[in-house]
Backbone as CSV, one residue per row, in Angstrom:
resi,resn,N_x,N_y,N_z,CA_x,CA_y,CA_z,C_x,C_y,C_z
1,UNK,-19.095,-4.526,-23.647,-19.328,-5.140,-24.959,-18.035,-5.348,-25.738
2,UNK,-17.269,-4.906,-25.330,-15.575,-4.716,-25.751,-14.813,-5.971,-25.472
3,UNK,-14.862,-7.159,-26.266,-14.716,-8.315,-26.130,-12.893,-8.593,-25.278
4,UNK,-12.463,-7.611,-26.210,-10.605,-7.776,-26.304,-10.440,-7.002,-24.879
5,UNK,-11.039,-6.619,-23.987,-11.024,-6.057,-22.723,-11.522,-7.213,-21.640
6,UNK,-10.753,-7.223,-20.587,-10.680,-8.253,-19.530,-10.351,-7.410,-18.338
7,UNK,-11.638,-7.442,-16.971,-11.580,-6.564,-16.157,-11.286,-7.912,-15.364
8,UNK,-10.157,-7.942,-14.365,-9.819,-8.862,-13.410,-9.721,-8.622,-11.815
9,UNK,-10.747,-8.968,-11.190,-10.727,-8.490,-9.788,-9.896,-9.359,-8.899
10,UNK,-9.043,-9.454,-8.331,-8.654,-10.210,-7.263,-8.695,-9.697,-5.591
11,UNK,-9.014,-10.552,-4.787,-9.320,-10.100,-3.492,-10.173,-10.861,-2.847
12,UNK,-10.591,-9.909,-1.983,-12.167,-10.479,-0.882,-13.007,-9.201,-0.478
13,UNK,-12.764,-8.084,-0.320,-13.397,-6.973,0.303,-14.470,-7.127,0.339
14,UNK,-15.209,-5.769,0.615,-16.688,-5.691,1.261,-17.641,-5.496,-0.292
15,UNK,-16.776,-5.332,-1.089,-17.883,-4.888,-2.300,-17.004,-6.476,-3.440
16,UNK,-16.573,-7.428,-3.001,-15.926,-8.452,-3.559,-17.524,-9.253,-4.443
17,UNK,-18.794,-9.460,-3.058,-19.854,-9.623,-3.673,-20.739,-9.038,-4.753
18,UNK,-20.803,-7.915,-4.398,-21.485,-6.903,-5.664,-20.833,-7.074,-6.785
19,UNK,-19.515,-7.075,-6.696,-19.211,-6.570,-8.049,-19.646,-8.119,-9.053
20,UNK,-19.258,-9.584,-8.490,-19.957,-10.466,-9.148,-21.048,-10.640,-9.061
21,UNK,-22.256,-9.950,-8.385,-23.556,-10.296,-8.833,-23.835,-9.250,-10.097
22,UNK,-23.162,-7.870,-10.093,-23.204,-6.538,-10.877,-23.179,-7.594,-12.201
23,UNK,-21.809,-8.117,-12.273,-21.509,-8.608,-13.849,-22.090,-9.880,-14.196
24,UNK,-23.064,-10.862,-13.268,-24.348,-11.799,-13.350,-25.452,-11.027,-13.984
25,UNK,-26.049,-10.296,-13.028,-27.217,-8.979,-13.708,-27.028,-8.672,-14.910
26,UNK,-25.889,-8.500,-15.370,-25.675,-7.436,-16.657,-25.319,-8.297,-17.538
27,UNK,-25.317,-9.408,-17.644,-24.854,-10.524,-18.052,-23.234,-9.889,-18.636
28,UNK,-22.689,-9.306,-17.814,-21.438,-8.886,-18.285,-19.961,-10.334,-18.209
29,UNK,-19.690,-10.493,-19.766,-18.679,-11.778,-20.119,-17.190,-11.053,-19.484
30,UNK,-16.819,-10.025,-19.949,-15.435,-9.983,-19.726,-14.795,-9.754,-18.310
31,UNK,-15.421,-10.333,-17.267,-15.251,-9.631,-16.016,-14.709,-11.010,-15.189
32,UNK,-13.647,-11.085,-14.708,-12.928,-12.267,-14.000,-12.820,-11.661,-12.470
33,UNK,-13.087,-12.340,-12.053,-13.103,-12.375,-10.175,-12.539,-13.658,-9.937
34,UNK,-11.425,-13.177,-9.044,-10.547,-14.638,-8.119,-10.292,-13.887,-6.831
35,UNK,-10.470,-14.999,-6.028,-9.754,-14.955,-4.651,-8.604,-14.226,-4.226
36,UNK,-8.144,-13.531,-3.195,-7.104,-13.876,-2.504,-6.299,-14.393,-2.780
37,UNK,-5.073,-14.180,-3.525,-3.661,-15.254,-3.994,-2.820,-15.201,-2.710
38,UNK,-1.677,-16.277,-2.467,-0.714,-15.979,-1.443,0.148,-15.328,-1.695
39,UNK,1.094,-14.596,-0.877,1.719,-13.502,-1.390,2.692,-13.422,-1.845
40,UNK,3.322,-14.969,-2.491,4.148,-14.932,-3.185,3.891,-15.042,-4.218
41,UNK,2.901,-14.643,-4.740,2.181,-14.862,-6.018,2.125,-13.370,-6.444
42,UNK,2.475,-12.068,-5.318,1.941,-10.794,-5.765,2.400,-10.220,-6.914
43,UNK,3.733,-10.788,-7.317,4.455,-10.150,-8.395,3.847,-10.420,-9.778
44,UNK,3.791,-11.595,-9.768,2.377,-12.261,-10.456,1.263,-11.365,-11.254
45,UNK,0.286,-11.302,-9.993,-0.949,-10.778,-10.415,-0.291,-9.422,-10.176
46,UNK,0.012,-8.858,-10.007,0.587,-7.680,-10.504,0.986,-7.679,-11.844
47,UNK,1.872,-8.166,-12.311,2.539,-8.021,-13.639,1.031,-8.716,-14.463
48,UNK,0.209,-9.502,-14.176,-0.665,-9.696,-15.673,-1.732,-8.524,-16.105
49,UNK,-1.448,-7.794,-15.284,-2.430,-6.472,-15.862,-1.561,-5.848,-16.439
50,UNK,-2.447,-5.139,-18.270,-1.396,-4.270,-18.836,-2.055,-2.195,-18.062
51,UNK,-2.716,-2.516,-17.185,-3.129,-1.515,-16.260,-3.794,-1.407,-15.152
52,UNK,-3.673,-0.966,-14.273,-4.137,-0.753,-13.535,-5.276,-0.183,-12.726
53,UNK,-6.379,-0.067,-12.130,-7.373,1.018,-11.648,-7.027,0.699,-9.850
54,UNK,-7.000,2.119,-9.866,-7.218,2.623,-8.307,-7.786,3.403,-8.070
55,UNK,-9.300,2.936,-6.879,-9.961,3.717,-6.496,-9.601,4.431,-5.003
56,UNK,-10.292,5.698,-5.316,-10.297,5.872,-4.055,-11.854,7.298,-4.037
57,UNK,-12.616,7.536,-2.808,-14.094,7.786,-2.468,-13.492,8.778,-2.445
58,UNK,-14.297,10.152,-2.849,-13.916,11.639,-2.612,-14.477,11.950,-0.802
59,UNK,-14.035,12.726,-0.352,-13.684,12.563,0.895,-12.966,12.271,1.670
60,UNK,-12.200,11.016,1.355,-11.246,10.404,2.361,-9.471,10.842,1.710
61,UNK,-9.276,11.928,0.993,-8.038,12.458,0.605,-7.467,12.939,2.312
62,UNK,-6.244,12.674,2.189,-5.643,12.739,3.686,-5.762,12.180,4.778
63,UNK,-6.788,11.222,4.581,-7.258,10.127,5.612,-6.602,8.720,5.274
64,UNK,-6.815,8.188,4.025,-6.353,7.029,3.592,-5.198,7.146,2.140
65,UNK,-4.376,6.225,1.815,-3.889,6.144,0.955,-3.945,4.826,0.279
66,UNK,-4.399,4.466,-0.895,-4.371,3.357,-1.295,-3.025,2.562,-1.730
67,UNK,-2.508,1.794,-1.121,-1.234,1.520,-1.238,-0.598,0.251,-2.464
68,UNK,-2.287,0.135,-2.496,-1.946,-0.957,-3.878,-1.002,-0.281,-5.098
69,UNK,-1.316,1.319,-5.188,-0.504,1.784,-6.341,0.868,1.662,-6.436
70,UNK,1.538,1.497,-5.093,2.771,1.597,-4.905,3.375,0.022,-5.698
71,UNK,2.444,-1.216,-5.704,2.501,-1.846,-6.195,2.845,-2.201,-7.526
72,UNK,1.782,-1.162,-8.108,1.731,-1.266,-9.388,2.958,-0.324,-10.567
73,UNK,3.627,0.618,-9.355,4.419,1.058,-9.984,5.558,0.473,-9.804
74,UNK,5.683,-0.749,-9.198,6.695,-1.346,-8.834,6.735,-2.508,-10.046
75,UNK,5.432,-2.726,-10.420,5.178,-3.800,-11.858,5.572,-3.093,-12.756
76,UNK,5.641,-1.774,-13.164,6.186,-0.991,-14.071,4.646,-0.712,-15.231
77,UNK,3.813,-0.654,-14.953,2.453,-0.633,-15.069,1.791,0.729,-14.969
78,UNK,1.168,0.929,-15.922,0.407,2.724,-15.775,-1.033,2.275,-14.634
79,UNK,-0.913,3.464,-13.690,-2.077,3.386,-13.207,-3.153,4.973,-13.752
80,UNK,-4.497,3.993,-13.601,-5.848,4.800,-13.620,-6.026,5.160,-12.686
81,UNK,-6.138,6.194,-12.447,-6.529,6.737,-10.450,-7.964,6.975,-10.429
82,UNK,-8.798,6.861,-10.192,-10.323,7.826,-10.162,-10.460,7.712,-8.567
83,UNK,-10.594,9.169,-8.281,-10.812,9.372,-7.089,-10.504,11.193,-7.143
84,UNK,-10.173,11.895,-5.859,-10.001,13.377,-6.232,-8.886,13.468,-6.466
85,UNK,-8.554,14.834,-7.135,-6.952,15.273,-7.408,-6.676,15.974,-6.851
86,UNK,-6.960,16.146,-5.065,-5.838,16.630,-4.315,-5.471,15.306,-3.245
87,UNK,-5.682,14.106,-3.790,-5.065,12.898,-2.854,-3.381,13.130,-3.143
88,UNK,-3.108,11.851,-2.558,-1.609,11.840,-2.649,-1.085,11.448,-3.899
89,UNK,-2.369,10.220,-3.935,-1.718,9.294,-5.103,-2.070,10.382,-6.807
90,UNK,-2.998,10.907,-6.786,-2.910,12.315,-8.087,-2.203,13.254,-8.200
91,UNK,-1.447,12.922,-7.224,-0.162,14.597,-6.735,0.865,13.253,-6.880
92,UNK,1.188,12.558,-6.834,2.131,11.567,-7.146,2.192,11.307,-8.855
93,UNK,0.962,10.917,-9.519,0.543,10.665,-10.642,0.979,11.529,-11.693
94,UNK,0.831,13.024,-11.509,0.457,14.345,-11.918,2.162,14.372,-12.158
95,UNK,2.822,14.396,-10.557,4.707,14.453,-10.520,5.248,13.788,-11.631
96,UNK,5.266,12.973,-11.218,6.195,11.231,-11.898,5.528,11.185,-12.856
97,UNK,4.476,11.651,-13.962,3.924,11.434,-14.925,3.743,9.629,-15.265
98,UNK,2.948,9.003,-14.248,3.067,7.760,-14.332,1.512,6.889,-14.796
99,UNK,0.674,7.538,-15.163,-0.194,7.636,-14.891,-1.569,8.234,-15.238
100,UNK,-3.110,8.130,-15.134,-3.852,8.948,-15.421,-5.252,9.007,-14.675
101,UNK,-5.622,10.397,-14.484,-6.296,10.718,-12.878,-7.735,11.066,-13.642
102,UNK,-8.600,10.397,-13.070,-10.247,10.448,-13.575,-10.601,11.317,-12.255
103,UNK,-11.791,11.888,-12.469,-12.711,12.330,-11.272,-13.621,10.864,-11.012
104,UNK,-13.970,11.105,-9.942,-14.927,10.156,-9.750,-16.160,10.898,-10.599
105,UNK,-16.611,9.614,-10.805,-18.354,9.671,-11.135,-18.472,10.427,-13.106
106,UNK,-17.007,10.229,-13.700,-16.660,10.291,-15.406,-16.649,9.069,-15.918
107,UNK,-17.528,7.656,-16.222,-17.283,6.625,-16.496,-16.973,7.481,-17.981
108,UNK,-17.407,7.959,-19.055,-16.865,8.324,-20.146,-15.457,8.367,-20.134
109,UNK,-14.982,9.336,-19.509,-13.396,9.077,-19.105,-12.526,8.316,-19.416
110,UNK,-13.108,7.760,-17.970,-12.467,6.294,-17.823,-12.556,5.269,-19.266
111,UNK,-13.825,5.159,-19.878,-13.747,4.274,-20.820,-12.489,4.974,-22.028
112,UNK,-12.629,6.162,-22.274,-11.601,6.986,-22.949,-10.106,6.835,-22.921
113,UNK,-9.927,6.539,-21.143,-8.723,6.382,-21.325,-8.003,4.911,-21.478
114,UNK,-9.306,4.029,-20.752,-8.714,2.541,-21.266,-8.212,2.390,-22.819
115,UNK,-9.444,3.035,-23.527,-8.457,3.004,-24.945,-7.849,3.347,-25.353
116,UNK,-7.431,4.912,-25.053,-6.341,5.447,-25.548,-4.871,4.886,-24.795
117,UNK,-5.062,4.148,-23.821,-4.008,3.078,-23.653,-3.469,2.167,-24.316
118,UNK,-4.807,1.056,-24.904,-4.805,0.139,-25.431,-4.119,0.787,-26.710
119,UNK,-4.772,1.354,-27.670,-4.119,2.053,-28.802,-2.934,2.781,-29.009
120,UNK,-2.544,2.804,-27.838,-0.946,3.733,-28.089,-0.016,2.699,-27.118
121,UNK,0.102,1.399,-27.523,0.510,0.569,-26.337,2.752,1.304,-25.857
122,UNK,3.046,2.296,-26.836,4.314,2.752,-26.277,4.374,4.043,-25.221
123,UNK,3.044,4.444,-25.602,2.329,5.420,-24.030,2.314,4.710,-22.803
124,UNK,1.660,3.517,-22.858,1.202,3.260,-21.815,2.518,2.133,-21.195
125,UNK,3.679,2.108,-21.791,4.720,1.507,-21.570,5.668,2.595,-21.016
126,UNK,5.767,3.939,-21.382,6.634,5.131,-21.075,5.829,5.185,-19.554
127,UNK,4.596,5.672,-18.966,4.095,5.418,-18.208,4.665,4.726,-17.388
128,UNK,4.206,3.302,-17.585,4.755,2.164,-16.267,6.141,2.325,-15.633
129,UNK,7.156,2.450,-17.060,8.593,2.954,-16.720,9.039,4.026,-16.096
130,UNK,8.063,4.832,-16.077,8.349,6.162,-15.285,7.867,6.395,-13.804
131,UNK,6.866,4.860,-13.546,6.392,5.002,-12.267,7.484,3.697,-11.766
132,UNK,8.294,2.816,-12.041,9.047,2.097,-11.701,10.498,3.067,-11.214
133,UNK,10.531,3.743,-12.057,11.989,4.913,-11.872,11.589,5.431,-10.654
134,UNK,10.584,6.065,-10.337,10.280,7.284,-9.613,10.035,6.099,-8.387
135,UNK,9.181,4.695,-8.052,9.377,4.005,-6.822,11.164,3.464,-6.558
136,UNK,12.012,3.513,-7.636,13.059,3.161,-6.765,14.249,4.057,-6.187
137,UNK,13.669,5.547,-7.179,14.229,6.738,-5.850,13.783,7.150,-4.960
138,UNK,12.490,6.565,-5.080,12.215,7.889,-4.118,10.870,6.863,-3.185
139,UNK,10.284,5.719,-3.752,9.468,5.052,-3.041,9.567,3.706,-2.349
140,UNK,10.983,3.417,-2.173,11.572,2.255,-1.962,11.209,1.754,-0.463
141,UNK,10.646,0.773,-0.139,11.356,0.457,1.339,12.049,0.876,2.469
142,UNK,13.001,0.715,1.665,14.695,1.208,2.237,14.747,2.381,2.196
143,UNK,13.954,3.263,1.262,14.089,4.759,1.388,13.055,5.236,2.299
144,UNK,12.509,4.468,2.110,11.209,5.435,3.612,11.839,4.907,4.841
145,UNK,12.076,3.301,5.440,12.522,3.116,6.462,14.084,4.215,6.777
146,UNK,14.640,4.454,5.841,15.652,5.708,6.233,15.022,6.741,6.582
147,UNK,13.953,6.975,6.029,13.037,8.787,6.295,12.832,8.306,7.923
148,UNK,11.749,7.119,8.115,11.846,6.776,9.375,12.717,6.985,10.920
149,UNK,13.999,6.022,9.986,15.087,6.132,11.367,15.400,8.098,11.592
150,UNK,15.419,7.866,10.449,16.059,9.664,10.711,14.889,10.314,11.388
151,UNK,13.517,10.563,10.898,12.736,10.977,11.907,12.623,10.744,13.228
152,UNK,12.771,9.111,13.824,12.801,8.416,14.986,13.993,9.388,15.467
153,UNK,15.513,9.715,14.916,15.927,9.639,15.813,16.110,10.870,16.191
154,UNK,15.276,12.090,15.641,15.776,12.948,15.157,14.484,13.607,16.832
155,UNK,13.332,12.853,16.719,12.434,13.204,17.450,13.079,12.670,19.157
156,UNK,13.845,11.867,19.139,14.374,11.168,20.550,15.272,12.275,21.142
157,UNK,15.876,12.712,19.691,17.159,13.943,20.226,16.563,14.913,20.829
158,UNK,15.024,15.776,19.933,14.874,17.020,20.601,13.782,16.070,22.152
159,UNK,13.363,15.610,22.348,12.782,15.251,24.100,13.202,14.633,24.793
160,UNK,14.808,14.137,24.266,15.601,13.558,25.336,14.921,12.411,25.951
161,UNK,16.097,11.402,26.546,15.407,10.250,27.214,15.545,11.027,28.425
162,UNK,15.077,9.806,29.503,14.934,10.533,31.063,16.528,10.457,31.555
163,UNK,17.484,9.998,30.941,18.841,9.686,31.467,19.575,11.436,31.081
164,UNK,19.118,11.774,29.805,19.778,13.163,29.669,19.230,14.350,29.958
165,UNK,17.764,13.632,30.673,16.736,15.157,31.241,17.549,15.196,32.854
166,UNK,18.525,14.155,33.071,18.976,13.806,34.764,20.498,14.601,34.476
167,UNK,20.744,15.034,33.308,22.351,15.051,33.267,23.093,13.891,33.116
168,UNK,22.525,12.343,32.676,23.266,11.769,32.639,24.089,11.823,30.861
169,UNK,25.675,11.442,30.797,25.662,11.689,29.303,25.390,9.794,28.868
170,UNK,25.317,10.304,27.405,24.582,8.889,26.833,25.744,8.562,25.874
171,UNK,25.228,8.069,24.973,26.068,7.692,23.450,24.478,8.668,22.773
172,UNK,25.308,8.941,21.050,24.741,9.700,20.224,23.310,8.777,19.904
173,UNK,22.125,8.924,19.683,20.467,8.756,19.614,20.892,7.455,18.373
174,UNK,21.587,8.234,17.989,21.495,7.015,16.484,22.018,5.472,16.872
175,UNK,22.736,5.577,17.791,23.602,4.357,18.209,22.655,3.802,19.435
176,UNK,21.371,4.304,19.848,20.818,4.310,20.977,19.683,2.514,20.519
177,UNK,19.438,2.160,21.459,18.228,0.998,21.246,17.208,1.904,21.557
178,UNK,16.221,2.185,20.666,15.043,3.103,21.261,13.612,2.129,21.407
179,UNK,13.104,2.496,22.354,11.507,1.716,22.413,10.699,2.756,21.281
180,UNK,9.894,1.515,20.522,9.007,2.204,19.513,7.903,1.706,19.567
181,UNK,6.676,1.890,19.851,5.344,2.054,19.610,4.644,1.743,18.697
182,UNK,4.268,1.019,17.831,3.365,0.854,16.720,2.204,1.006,17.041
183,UNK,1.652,1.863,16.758,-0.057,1.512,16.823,-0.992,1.636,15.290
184,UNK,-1.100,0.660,15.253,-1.922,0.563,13.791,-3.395,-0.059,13.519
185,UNK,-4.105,-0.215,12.590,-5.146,-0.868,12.166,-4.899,-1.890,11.762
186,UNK,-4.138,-1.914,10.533,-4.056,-3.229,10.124,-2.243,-3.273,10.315
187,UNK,-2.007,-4.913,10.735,-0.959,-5.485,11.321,-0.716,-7.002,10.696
188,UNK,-0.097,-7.292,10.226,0.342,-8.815,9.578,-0.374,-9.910,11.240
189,UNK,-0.992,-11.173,11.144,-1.335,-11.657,9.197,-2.585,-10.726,8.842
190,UNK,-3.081,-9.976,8.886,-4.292,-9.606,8.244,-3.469,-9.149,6.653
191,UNK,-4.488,-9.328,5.860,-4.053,-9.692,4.478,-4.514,-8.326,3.905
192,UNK,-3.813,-6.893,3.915,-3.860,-6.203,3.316,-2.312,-5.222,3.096
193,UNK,-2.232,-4.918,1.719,-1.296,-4.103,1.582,-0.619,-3.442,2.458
194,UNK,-1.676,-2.397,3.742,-1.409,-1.574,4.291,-0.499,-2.181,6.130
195,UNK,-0.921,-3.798,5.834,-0.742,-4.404,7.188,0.837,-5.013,6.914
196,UNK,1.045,-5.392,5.794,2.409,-5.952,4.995,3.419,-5.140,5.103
197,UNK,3.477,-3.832,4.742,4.052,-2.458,4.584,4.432,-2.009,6.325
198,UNK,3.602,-2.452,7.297,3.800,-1.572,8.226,4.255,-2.670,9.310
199,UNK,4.561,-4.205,9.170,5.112,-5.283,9.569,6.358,-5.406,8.671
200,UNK,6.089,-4.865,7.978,7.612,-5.126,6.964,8.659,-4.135,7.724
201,UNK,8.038,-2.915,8.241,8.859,-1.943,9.063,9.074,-2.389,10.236
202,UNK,8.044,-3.065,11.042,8.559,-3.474,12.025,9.886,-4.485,12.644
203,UNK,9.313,-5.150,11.637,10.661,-6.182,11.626,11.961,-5.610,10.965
204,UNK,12.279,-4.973,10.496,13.306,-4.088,9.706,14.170,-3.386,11.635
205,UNK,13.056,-2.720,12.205,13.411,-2.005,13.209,13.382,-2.547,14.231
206,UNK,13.292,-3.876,14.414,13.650,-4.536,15.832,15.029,-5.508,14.924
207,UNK,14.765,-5.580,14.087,16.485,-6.150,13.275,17.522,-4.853,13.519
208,UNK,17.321,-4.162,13.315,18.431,-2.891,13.565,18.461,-2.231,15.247
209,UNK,18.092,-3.175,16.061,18.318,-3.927,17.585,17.181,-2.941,18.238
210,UNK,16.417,-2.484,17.978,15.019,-1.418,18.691,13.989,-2.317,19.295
211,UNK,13.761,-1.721,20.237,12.406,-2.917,20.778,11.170,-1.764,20.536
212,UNK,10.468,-3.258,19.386,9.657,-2.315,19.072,8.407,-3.430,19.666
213,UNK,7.066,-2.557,19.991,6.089,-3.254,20.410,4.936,-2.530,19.468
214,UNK,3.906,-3.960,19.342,2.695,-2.929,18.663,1.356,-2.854,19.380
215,UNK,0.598,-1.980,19.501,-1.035,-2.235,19.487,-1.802,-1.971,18.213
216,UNK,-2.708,-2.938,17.766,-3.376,-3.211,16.746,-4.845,-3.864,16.764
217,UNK,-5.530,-4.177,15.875,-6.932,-4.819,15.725,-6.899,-6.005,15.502
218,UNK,-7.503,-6.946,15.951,-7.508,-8.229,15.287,-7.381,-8.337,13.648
219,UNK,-6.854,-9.503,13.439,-7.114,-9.807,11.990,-8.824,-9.442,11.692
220,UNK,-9.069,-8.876,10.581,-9.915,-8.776,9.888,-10.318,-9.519,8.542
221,UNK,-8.937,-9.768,7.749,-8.830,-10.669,6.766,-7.871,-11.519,6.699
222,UNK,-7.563,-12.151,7.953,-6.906,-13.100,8.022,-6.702,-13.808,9.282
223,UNK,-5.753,-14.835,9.740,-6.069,-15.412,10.960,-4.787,-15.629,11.593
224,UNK,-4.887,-15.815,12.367,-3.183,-15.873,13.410,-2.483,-17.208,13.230
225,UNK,-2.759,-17.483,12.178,-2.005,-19.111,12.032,-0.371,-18.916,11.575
226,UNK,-0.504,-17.351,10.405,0.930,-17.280,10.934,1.827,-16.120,11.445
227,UNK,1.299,-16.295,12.978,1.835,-15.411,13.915,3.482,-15.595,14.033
228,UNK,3.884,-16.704,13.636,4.946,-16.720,13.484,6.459,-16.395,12.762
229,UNK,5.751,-15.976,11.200,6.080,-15.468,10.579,6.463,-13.691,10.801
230,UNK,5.997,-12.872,11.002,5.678,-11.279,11.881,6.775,-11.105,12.036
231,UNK,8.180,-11.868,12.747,9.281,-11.161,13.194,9.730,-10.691,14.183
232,UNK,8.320,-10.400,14.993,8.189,-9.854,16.288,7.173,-10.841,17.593
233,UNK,8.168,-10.927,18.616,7.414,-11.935,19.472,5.994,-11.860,20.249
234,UNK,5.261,-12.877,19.853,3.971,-12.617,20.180,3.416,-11.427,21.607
235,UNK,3.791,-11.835,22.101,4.244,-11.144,23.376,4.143,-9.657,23.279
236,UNK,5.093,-9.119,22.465,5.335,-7.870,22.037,3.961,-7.356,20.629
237,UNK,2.850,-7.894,20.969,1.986,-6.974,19.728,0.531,-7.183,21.019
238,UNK,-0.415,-6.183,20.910,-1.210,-6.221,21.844,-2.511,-5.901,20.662
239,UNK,-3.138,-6.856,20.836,-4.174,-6.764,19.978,-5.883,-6.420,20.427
240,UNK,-6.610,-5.474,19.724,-7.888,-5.241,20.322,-8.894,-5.451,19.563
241,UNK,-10.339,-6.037,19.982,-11.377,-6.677,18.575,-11.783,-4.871,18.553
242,UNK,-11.725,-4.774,17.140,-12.791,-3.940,16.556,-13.661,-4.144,15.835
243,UNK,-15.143,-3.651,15.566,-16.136,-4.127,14.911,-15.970,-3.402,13.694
């Protein structure tokens, strides 16, 4: 009923339908649903929210991470978390003070804290700024693909290739071309956060001369038109239908 409030969905998911028949039923006005943007548009619809909501189902803490947040702290944007507070992203939230963590199933809350956002708009600006600080020390790209190499190479050193299990000597692991493995769910083009993020690594690590290969699922939300784009030669990704 809160006229000056504008809930904006963008996407396709599995609940993309409900939620516009929900706000048909209810004859609910302030509720905008759009498509799928291309992804050079993300900075975009990122930056026109003055907040954020991220869900996530109690249960799936340590199973999934919703990676849209990483997004949003990259817009410099406070996020709403509702979901439990022993996920990552409420132990992230809680740290970096970026942020504010609902239980599931408190719509009071939640409506509570949309306003006390809206009404203190230099809160909810200290917020965004503090989750922008905290992604470019510590949540960067470049800083995880370093956690990466160093793990990669760190794991090659202690099981040895088969050349130094023979006595042969090598050059030091770091200077080494290592074969790497991807095996994932979602894999570029499928059109989710989590498939972008983990093709964005890939190509990072066959640029820094590694042959990397993947196994993955078919697109789910998207289609192989641009397989070309990926970075990595068709050849090198092995794909399986899952239902």
């Amino acid at each position: 009923e809160d006229d000056s409030i504008r809930w904006l969905f963008v996407g396709g998911g599995v609940f993309h339908p409900a939620i516009e028949r929900f706000a048909l039923e209810h004859g609910i006005k302030n509720v905008i649903v759009k498509p799928y943007q291309p992804r050079e548009s993300l900075g975009a619809c990122l930056s026109v929210g003055d907040v954020h909501l991220v869900l996530m189902s109690t249960g799936f803490e340590g199973i999934i991470l919703p990676s849209k947040f990483y997004g949003v702290m990259a817009a410099s944007r406070p996020t709403i978390f509702v979901g439990p507070m022993v996920s990552e992203v409420a132990r992230v939230i809680a740290t970096e003070r970026c942020g504010l963590v609902i239980l599931d199933g408190q719509p009071v809350r939640l409506v509570c804290a949309i306003r006390r956002l809206r009404e203190r708009p230099e809160f909810a600006l200290a917020l965004g700024q503090r989750g922008r600080r905290a992604l470019e020390r510590s949540y960067s790209i470049s800083t995880a693909c370093e956690s990466w190499r160093r793990s990669i190479h760190s794991l090659a050193s202690t099981i040895g290739s088969p050349a130094v299990q023979a006595g042969v000597r090598v050059g030091p692991v770091s200077s080494r071309r290592l074969k790497i493995l991807v095996i994932c769910q979602y894999f570029p083009p499928d059109i989710t956060a989590a498939a972008y993020r983990i093709g964005d690594t890939a190509r990072l690590l066959r640029q820094a001369g590694h042959d990397v290969r993947v196994i993955t699922s078919t697109p789910h939300k998207g289609g192989l038109d641009d397989v070309d784009k990926i970075g990595l030669p068709p050849e090198h990704i092995i794909r399986i239908p899952v239902s």
